[in-house]
C-alpha positions in Angstrom: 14.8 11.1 -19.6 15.8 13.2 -16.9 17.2 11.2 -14.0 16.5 13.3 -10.6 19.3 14.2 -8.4 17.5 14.6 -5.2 15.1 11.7 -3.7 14.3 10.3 -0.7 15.8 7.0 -0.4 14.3 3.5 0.6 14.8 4.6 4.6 15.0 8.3 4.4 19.0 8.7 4.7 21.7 6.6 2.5 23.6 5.4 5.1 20.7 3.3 5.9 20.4 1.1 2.5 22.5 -1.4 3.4 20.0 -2.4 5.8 16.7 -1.7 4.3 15.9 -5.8 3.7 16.6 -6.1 7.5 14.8 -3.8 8.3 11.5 -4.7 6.0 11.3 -8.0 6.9 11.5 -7.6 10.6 8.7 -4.8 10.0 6.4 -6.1 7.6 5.3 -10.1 6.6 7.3 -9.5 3.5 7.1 -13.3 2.1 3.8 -13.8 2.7 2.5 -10.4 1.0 5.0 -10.5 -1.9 3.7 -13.8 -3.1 0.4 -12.8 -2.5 1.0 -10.0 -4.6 2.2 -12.1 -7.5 -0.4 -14.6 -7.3 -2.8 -12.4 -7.7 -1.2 -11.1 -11.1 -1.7 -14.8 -12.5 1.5 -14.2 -14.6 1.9 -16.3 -17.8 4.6 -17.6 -19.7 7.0 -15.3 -22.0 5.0 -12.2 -20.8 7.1 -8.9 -19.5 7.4 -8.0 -16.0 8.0 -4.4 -14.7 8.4 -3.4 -11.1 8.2 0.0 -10.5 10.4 1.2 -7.4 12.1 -2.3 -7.2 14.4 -1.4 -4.9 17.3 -4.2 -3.5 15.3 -6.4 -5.9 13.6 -8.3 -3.7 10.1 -8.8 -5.1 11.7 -8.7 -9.0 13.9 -11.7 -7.7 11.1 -13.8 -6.6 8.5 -13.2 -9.4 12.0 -14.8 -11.7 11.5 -17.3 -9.1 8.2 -18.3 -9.6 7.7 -17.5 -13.1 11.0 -18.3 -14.8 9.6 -17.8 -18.3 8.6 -14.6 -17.8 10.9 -11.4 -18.6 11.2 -9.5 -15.0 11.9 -5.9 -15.1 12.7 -3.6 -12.5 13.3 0.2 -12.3 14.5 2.7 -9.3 15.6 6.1 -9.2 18.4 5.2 -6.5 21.7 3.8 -7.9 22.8 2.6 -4.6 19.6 -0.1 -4.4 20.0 -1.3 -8.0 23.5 -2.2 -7.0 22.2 -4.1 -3.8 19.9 -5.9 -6.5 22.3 -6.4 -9.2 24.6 -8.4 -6.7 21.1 -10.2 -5.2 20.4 -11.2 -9.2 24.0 -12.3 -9.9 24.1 -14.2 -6.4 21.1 -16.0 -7.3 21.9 -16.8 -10.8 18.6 -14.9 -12.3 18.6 -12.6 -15.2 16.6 -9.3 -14.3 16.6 -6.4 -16.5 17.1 -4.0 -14.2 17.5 0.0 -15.1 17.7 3.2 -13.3 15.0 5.7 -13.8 11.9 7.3 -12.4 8.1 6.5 -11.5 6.7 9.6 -13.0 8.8 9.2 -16.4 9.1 5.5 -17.2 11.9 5.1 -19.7 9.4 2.3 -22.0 7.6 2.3 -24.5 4.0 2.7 -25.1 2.3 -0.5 -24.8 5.3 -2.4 -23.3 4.4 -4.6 -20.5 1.8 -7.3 -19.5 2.0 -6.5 -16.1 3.2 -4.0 -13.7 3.9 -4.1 -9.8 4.4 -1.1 -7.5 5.2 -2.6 -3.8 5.3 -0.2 -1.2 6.8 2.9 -3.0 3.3 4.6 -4.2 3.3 6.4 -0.1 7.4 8.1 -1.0 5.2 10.3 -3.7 3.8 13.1 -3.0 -0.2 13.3 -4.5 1.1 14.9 -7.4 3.8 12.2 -8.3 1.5 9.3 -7.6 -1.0 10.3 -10.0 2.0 10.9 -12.6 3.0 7.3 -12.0 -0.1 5.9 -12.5 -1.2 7.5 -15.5 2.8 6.5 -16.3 1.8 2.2 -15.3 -1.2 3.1 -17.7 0.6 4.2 -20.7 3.1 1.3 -20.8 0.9 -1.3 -20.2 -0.9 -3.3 -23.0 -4.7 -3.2 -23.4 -6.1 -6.0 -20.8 -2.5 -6.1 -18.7 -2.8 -5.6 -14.6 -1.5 -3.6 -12.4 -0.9 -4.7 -9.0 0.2 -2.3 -5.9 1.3 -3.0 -2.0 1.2 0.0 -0.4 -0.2 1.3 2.9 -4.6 1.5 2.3 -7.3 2.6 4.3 -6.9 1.3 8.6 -9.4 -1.6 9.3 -10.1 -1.1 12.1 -9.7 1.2 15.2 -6.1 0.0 16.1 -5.1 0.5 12.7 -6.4 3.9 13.0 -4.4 5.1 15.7 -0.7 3.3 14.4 -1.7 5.4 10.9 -2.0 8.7 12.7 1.8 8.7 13.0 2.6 7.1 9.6 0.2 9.4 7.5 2.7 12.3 8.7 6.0 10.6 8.5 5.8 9.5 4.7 3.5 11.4 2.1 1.0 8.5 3.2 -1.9 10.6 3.9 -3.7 10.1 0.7 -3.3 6.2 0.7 -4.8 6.0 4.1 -7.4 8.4 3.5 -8.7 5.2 0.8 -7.9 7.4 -2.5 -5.4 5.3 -4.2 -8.5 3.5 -6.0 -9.7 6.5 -7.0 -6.2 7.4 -8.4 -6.0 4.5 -10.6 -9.4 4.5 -12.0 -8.4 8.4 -12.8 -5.6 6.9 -14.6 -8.3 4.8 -16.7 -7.9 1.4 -15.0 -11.1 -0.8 -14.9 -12.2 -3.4 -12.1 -10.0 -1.2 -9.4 -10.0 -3.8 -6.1 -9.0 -4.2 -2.8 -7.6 -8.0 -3.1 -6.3 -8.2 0.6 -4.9 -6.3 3.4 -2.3 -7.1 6.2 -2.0 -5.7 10.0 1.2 -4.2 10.3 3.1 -2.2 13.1 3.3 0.4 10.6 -0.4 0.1 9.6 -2.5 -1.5 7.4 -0.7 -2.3 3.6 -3.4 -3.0 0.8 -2.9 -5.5 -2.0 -4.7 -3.8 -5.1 -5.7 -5.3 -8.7 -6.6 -2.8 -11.7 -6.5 -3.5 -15.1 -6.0 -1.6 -18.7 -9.1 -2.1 -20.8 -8.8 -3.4 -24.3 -10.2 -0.9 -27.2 -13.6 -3.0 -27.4 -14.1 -2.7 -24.0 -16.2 -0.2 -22.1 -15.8 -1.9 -18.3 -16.9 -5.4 -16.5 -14.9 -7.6 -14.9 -11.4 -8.7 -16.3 -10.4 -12.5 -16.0 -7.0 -11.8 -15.8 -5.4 -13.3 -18.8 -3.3 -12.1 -21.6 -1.1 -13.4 -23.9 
């Protein structure tokens, strides 16, 4: 697997990484849609975990947190975060398997996990590289396991709008707020693609999404959420 050498990191320069959990939860209600986010996944005992883009660890931490018996995951393409997330793991006891790779070449197997999160990383990519990682969340999922995404979605309403008119030009976040990121993921062959919830930010309107991976016997309908 080919490990890239250029990326844009978590705040566009390095020298800002140190700060990125400052700065996310002073611009975003991080607690509040990261649990929503793993409620939503209903996770069950002894199943496996991935969270693509994990960054510092933040979210891979707290689904340890909630579900202890499942094995968390957690995959970024910068070395600098994995090492902010290592010491976060070790600092709060937790084991989290955490590995350096990228989104649009997932180092796993076919088949691997029971769930997979992508919290707001999807809007980095350029339209390109988000369908690559989805069709990537596809391939190493097991027939009837969920994905779940955070990421900026379609504006609500008019003051939405307006804060999304800068953000759609400073990150490759035109697509999401233009709606398609459904439409990616059910191109990617996920089933019962949904719009759980959504959240005013300063930054615009983040979406929580639900898709899952249909079993060979199914052809579509609605998916209870439930695997073993």
């Amino acid at each position: 697997m080919k490990i890239l050498s250029k990326y844009i990191p978590a705040l566009h320069f390095h020298w800002l990484t140190p700060w990125y959990d400052e700065v996310i939860r002073r611009l975003y209600p991080e607690q509040a849609l990261k649990t929503a986010l793993i409620a939503q996944a209903r996770i069950q005992p002894n199943q496996r975990v991935l969270d693509i883009g994990c960054g510092t660890g933040t979210l891979a931490l707290l689904i340890k947190r909630t579900h202890p018996a499942a094995d968390v995951y957690g995959l970024d393409v910068d070395p600098q975060v994995l090492d902010i997330a290592r010491k976060k793991a070790e600092q709060a006891r937790e084991t989290i398997l955490l590995q350096q790779g990228t989104a649009t070449d997932l180092p796993y197997d076919d088949e691997t996990f029971d769930r997979v999160f992508a919290s707001l990383m999807l809007h980095h990519l350029t339209r390109e590289d988000k369908r690559r990682t989805l069709a990537e969340a596809f391939r190493i999922l097991k027939p009837g396991g969920d994905l779940h995404v955070a990421d900026f979605g379609k504006p609500q309403d008019r003051t939405m709008w307006l804060i999304s008119l800068a953000v759609r030009w400073a990150a490759k976040a035109h697509d999401n707020i233009r709606g398609l990121l459904p439409a990616f993921m059910a191109e990617a062959g996920f089933h019962s693609v949904e719009e759980v919830s959504h959240y005013r930010t300063i930054s615009g309107t983040i979406a929580l999404y639900r898709a899952y991976k249909p079993t060979g016997e199914e052809t579509g309908g609605h998916h209870p959420g439930e695997t073993s």
